[in-house]
C-alpha positions, 0 to 999 in steps of 0.5 A: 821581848817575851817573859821567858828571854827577857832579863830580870835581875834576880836575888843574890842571895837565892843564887847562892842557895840554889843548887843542881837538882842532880848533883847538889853543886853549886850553879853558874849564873850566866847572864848572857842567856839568863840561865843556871848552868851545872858544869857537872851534868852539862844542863843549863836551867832557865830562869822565866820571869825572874825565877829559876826553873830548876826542872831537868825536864825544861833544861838546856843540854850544853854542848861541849 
């Protein structure tokens, strides 16, 4: 399993601080995908090796 899909658990307490880059609301923690999802802007931000890549440019657009 590469670095980027593979599932790392990550701090409970940095979910809750982090926010989206765009709207400042609170993020989604999917973890099927291992992914930071904003419901308002439709992106789902990647977390590599146990960190959160909170980039608008290395997000995922979510389809409705």
């Amino acid at each position: 399993m590469s670095d980027e899909t593979q599932d790392t658990r990550i701090d409970a307490r940095l979910l809750e601080a982090l926010v989206c880059p765009i709207t400042r609301a609170t993020l989604i923690y999917e973890p099927d995908t291992n992914e930071l999802v904003s419901p308002t802007t439709h992106l789902a931000f990647p977390i590599r090796s146990g960190i959160p890549v909170m980039l608008v440019d290395e997000a995922r657009r979510i389809e409705d």
